[in-house]
N, C-alpha and C positions, 0 to 999 in steps of 0.2 A: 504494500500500500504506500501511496506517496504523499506526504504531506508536505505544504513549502510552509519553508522557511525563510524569514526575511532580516536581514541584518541593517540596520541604520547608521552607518560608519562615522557620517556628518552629524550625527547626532540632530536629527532634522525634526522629529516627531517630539525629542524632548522637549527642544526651542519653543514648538508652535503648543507646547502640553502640559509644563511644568511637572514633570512627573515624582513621584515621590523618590527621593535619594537612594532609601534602602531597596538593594538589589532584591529583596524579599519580594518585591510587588512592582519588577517593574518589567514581570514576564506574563505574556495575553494571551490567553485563547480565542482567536477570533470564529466565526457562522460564517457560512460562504456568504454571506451579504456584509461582511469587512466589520460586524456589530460586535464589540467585547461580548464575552459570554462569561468569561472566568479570568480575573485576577490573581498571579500568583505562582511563582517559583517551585516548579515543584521540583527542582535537585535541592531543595532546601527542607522537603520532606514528604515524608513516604505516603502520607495524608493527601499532600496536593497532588500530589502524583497519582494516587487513585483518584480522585475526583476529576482527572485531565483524561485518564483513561474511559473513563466512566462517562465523562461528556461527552469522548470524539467518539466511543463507540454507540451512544442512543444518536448521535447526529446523523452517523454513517448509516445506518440500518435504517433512518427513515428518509 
């Protein structure tokens, strides 16, 4: 399965975003319509991590 991934190198999204500092919350699960769905780092724990699984896969399937 392929999911993209997008990198912001100019740091473009934070300028136009002010996003919160801590690296904790400044990873997104976006909906093919580009709408956040989920907030949240999940290599920062195993919690978010299932929740990120648990989102793309009800997303997927329908």
């Amino acid at each position: 399965m392929f999911y993209p991934v997008f990198f912001d190198t100019a740091n473009n999204i934070n300028k136009l975003n002010k996003f919160n500092p801590n690296a904790k919350y400044q990873c997104f699960l976006l909906d093919k319509n580009n709408k956040v769905v989920f907030v949240g780092n999940p290599t920062y724990s195993y919690a978010i991590w299932q929740l990120y699984k648990k989102t793309i896969d009800s997303t997927v399937i329908q």
